[in-house]
C-alpha positions in Angstrom: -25.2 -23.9 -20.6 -22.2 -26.2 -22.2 -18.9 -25.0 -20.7 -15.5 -25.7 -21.7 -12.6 -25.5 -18.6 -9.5 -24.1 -20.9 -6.3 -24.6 -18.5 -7.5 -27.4 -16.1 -4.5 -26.7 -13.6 -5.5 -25.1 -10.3 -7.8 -22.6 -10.8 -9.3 -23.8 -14.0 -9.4 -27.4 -12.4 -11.4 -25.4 -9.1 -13.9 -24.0 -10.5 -14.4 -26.5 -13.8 -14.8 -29.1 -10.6 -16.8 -27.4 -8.7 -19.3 -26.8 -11.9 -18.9 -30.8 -12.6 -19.8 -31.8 -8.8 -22.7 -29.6 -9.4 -23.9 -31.5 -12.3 -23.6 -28.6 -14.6 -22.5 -29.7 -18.3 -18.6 -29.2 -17.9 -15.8 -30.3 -20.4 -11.9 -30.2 -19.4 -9.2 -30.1 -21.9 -6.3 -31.6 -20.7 -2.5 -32.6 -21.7 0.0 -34.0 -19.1 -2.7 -34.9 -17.1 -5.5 -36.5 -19.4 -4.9 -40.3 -18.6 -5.1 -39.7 -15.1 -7.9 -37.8 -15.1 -9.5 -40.2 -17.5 -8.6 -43.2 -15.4 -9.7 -41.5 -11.6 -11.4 -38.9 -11.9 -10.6 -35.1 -10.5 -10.2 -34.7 -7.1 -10.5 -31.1 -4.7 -8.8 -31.6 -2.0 -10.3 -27.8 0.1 -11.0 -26.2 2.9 -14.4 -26.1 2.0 -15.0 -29.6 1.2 -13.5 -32.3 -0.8 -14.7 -34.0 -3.8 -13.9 -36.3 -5.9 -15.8 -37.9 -9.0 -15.4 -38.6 -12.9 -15.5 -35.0 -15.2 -15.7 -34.9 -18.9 -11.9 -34.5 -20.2 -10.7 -34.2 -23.4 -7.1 -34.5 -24.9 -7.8 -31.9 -27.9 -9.9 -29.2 -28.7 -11.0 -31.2 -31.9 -12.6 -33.6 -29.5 -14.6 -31.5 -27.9 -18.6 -30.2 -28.2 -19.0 -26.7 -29.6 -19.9 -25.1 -26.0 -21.7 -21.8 -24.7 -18.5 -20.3 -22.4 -14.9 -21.2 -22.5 -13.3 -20.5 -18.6 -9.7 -19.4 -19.2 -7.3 -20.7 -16.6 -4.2 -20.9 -18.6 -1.4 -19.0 -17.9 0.5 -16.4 -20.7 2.5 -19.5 -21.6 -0.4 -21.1 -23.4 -1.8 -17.3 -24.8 -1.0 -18.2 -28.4 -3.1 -21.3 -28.4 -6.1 -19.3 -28.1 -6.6 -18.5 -31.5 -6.6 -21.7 -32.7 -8.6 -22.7 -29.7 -11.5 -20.8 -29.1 -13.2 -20.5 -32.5 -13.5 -24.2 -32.3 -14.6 -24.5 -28.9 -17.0 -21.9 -29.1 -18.7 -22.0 -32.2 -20.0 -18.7 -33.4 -21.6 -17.0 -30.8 -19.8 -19.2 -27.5 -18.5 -16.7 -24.7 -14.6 -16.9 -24.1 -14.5 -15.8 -19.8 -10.8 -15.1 -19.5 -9.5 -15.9 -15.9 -6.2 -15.7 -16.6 -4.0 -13.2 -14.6 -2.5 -9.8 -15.8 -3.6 -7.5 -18.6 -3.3 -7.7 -22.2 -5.3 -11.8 -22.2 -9.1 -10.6 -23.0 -7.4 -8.5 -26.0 -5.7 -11.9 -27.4 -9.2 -13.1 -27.2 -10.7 -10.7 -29.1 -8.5 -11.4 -31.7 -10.1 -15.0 -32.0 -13.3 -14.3 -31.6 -14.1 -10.6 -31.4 -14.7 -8.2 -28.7 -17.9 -9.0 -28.3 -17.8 -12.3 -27.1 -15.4 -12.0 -24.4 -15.8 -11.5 -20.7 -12.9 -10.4 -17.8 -12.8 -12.6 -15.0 -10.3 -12.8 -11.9 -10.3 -15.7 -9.5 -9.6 -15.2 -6.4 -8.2 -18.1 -4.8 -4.6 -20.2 -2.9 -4.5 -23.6 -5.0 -2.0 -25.7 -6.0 -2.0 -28.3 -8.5 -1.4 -31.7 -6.5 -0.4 -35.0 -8.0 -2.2 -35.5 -11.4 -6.0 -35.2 -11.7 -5.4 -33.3 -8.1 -6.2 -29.6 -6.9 -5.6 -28.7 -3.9 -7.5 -26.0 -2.3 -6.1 -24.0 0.9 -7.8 -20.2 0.9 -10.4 -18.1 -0.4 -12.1 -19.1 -3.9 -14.6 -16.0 -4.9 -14.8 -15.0 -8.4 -15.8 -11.7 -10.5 -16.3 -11.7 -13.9 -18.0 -8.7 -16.1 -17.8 -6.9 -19.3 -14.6 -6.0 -20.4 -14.7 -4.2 -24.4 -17.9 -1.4 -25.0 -19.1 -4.0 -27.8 -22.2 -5.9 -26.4 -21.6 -5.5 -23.1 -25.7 -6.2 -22.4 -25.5 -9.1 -23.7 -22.0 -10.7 -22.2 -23.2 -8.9 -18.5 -26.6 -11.3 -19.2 -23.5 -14.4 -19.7 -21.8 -13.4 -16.8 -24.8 -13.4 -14.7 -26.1 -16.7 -16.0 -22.8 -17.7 -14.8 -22.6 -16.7 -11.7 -25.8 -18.1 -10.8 -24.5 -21.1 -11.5 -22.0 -20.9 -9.4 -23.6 -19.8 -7.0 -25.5 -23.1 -6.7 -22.2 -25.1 -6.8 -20.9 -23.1 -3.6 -18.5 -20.7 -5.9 -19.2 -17.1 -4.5 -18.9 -14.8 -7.8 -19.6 -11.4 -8.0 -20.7 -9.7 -11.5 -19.5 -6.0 -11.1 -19.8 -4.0 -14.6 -16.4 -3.1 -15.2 -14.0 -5.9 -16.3 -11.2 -3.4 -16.7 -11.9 -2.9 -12.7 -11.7 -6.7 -12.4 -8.5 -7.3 -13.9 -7.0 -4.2 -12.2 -8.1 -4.8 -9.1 -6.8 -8.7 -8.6 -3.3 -6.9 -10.0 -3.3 -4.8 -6.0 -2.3 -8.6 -4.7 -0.4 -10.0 -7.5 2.0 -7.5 -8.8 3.4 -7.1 -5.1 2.9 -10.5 -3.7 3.7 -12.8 -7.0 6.3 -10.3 -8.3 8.1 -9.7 -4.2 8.2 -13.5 -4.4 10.5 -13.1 -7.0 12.4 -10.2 -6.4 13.6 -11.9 -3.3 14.9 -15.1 -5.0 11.9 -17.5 -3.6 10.1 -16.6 -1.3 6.5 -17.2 0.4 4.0 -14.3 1.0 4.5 -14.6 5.0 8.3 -14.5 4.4 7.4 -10.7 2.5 5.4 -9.7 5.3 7.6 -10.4 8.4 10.1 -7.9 6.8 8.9 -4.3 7.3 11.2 -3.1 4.9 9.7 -6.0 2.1 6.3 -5.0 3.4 6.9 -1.3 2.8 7.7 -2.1 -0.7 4.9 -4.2 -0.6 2.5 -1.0 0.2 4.6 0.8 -2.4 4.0 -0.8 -5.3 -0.1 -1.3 -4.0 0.0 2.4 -4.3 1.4 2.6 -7.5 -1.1 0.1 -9.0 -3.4 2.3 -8.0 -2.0 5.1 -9.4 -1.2 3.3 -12.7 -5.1 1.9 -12.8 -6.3 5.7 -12.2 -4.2 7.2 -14.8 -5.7 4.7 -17.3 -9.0 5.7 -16.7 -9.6 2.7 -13.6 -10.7 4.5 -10.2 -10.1 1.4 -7.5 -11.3 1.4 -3.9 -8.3 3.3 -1.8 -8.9 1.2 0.7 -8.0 -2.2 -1.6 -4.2 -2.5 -0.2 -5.2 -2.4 3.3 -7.6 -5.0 2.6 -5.3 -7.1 0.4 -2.3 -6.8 3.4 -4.8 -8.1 5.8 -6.1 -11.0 3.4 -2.7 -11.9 2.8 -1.5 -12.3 6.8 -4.5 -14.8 7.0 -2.9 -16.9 3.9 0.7 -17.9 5.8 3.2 -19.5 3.6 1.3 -19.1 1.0 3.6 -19.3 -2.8 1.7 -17.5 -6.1 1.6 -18.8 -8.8 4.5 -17.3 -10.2 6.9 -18.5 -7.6 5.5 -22.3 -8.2 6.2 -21.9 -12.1 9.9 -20.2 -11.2 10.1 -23.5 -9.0 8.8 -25.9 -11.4 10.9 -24.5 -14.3 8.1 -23.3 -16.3 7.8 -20.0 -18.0 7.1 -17.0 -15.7 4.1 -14.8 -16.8 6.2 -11.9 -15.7 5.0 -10.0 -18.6 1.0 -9.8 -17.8 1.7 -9.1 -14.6 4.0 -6.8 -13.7 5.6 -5.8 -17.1 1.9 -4.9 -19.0 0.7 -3.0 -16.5 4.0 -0.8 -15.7 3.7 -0.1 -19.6 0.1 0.9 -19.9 0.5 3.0 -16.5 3.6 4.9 -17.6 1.9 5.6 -21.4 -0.7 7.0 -19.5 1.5 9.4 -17.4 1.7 7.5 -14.1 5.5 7.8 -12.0 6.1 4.3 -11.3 9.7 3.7 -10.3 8.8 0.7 -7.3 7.4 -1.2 -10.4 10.1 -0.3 -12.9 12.5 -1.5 -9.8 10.1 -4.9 -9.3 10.4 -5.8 -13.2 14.1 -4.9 -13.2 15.0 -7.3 -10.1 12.6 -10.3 -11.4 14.4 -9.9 -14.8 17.6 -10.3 -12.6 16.7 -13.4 -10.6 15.3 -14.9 -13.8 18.0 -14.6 -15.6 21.2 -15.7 -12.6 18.8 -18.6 -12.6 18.7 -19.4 -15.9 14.8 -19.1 -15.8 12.5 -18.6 -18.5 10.3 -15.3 -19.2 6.8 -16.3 -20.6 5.7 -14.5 -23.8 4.6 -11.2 -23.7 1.1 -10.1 -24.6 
């Protein structure tokens, strides 16, 4: 299996790495950081082990082989690459695994290359990008990934499962549940309170939101709601997810998503896939939302006092 890493920054630079260090056939596309990587090498800097060694990087999709999966790690920034991207990464009958966060990414993919060849992943993982050609590692790192669209779904679950196997051997829990709509849902428990609270509050860690009990108790709030939105669109999660998340997330400490880092960084905020996409598909479907309405209302607010930009919706 020939895999492409789309997005080497934390999470596609993990998990591409961790392939890479396994000897798997891994290929890195790159921008800011392709001379470094080509003169060092990637480094992991983790909690479960560093490594450090030379990875196939590319500047340009043109320069790279036709490959069996693409792993998404961009963020909603980058979505409107993908159309250009993936038919030429993948060939004609490549697998597009889309890691990135929020809702609304796997059907940008299946523009590109169809709803059959597409697969919903979440990563579940603290990194950071470091210095160039550096990720650095400090909690958790499981994966799911599973079918998301009815078309094929034998045949992308057989991918996914291929996958995981393979990741299993390079020390990468990953679990293959069947529902990718599940997935994607689920992983939005954490982030729509944790990335978007970190926001709402003008900059803040996820310790900082739970020391509060009135930031926790929105906290539990919108959990709730996500679960209500996920329900109402036909997405039964486990009731017991924001208990679970809450207690994941005291074990974390000052720990910033990935949304505060881009506010910090001056980048675009993927405040659409995250919080925005899934308020919209839950109150279409007749969920009452109002903590979420609040949580896209007050980003929108700090956003714009600090003259921050909103990343493309999807």
């Amino acid at each position: 299996m020939r895999i492409a890493v789309l997005g080497a920054g934390a999470v596609g630079g993990y998990y591409g790495g961790r392939l890479a260090a396994a000897g798997e056939d891994v290929h890195f596309l790159y921008r800011s950081e392709y001379d470094a990587v080509r003169e060092r090498g990637l480094r992991i800097e983790s909690v479960d082990g560093n490594w450090s060694g030379p990875v196939s990087a590319h500047r340009s999709v043109d320069d790279m082989p036709v490959c069996d999966v693409a792993i998404l790690g961009f963020k909603s920034a980058q979505s409107p690459l993908l159309a250009d991207m993936l038919p030429k990464v993948l060939g004609d009958r490549g697998v597009a695994v889309c890691l990135m966060n929020g809702l609304g990414h796997e059907e940008i993919c299946a523009k590109a290359v169809g709803e059959a060849r597409v697969a919903a992943g979440a990563a579940f993982i603290c990194a950071e990008r470091g210095e160039p050609g550096v990720v650095r590692h400090f909690a958790a790192g499981g994966l799911a990934v599973a079918p998301y669209f009815a078309e094929n779904r034998d045949g992308i679950a057989a991918v996914c499962a291929e996958l995981s196997e393979r990741f299993a051997r390079a020390g990468v829990k990953c679990q293959n549940p069947s529902d990718g709509a599940k997935v994607k849902w689920g992983k939005l428990v954490w982030n729509v309170p944790f990335s978007g609270l970190s926001l709402y509050y003008g900059g803040v860690a996820t310790d900082a939101i739970l020391a509060d009990p009135d930031r926790e108790a929105f906290a539990r709030g919108l959990m709730r709601e996500v679960l209500s939105a996920s329900e109402a669109c036909g997405v039964r999660l486990d009731p017991r997810a924001p208990e679970q998340n809450l207690s994941q997330t005291r074990g974390m400490g000052a720990y910033r998503p990935s949304m505060l880092v881009d506010f910090l960084l001056h980048r675009p905020v993927e405040v659409s896939a995250i919080v925005a996409e899934p308020l919209r598909r839950g109150l279409a479907a007749g969920a009452s939302l109002p903590l979420m309405a609040e949580l896209l209302a007050g980003i929108r607010r700090v956003l714009e006092r600090a003259g921050a930009e909103e990343g493309p919706g999807v």
